[in-house]
C-alpha positions in Angstrom: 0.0 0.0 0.0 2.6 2.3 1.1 4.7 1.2 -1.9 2.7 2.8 -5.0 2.3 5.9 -3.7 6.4 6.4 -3.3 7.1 5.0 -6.5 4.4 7.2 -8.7 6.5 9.3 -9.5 9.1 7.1 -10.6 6.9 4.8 -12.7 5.7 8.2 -14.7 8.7 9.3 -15.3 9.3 6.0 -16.7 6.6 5.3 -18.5 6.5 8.7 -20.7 10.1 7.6 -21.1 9.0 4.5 -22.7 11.2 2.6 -20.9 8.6 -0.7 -19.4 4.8 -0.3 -19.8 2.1 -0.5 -16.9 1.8 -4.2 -17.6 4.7 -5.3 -17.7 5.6 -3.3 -14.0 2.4 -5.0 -12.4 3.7 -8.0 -13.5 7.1 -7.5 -12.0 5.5 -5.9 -9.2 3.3 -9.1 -8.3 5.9 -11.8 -9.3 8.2 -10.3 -6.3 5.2 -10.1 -4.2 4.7 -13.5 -4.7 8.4 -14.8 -4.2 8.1 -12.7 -0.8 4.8 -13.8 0.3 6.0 -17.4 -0.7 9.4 -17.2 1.8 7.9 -15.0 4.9 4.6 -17.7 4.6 6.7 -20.7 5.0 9.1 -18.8 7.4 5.7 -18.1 9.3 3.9 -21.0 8.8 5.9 -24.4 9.3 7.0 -23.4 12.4 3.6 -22.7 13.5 2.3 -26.0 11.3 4.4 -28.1 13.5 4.0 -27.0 16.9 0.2 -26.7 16.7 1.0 -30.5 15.6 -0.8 -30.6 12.5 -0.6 -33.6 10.3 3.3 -34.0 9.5 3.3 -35.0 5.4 5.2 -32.3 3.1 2.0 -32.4 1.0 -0.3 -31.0 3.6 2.4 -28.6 5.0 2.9 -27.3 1.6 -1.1 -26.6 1.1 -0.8 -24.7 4.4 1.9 -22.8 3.3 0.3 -22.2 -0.8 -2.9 -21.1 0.9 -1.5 -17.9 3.4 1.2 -17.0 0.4 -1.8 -16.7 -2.3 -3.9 -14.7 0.9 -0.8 -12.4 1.6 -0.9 -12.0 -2.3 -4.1 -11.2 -2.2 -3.9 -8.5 0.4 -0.8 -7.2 -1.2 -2.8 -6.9 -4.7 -5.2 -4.9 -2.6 -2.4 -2.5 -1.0 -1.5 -1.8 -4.7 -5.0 -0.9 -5.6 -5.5 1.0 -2.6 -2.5 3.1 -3.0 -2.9 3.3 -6.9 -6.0 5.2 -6.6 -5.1 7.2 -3.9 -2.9 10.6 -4.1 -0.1 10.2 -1.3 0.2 7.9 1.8 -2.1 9.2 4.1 -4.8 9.3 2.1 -4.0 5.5 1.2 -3.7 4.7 4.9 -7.3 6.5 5.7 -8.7 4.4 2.5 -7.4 0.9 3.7 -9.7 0.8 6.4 -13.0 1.4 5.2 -11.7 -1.1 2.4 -11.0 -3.8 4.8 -13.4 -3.6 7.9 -16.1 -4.6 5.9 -14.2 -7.6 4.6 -13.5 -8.6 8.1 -17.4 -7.9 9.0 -18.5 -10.0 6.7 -16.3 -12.8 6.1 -17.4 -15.1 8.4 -16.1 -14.6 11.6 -17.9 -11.4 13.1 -21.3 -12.5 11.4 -21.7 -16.0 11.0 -23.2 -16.9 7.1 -26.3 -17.9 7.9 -27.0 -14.4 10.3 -26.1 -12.0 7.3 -28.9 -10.3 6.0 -29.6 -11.4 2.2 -28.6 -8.2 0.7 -25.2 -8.4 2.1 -24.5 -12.2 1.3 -22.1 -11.2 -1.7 -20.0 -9.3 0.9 -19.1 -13.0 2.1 -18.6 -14.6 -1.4 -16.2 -11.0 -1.8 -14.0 -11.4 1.0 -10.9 -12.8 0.9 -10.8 -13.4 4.7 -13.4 -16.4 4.3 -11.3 -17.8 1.5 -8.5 -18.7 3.9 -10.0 -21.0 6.7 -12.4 -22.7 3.7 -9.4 -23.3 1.7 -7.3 -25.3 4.4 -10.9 -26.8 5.3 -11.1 -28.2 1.9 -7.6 -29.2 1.8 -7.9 -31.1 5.0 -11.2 -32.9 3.6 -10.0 -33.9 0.5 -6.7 -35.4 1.9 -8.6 -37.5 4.4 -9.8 -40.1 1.7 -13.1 -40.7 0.3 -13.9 -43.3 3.0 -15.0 -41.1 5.7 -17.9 -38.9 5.4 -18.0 -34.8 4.9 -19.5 -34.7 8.1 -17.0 -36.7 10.3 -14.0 -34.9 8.4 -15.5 -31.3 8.9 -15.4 -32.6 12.4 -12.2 -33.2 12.7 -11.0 -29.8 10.8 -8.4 -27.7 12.2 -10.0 -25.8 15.3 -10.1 -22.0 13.5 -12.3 -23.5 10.9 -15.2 -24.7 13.5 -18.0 -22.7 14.7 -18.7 -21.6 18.0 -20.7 -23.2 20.5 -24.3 -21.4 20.4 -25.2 -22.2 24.4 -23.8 -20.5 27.3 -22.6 -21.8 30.4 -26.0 -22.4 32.1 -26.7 -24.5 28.7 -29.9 -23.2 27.9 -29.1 -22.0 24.5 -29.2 -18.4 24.7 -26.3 -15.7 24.3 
């Protein structure tokens, strides 16, 4: 986010001088965001994948890791956007939040799916917050074999994928 905004006035300079085109920088731009998101994920991730004590096969460590590079991707995409449409850093920093808080609000963990009004259920299929926990969901499902159910394996998900108990601690159900 903080990146465009710096470099603006670089890339123009650049560009009128025909030197790269706007294409060929956002590819450069996103193939080193990639490489980076790639290294700090697995830096992040397998140290964290093994102590939690998640299922030890190179396979399922590298789905782990695939799914937060492509989310940090994903987020850094949305920096550049962010601070491509915005005219210097502050501005880009007052924009991010109103970009991402409804994200959050309606991805799944502040609202649950099935208490979001109708008119806001494309906010879920939008965010890229939901994408995340579903992803390693499906990952864990599909690598359990065919011979268990759906319902047994959802069961047995990683814990940040489950949702919440809905009684309270007298049990009768209510919030």
């Amino acid at each position: 986010m903080l990146q465009f905004p710096l470099q603006r006035a670089l890339l123009g300079r650049e560009y009128a001088n025909g030197t790269y085109s706007l294409g060929a920088y956002y590819v450069a731009l996103q193939a080193s965001n990639l490489i980076l998101s790639a290294l700090s994920s697995a830096l992040l991730a397998l140290p964290v994948y093994a102590l939690v004590g998640l299922a030890a096969t190179a396979g399922q460590a590298g789905y782990f890791v695939l799914v937060l590079a492509l989310m940090s991707l994903i987020g850094s995409s949305l920096g550049v956007i962010v601070g491509a449409t915005t005219a210097d850093i502050d501005s880009a920093r007052s924009a991010i939040v109103p970009t991402l808080v409804p994200l959050l609000i309606f991805s799944g963990y502040l609202i649950p799916l099935e208490k979001i009004a109708p008119y806001f259920k494309w906010a879920y299929y939008a965010s890229f917050f939901q994408c995340a926990p579903r992803g390693q969901e499906r990952g864990a499902v599909a690598r359990r074999g065919r011979a268990r159910t759906r319902t047994r394996a959802r069961a047995q998900a990683c814990a940040c994928v489950r949702a919440p108990s809905r009684t309270t601690a007298a049990g009768d159900g209510r919030w």
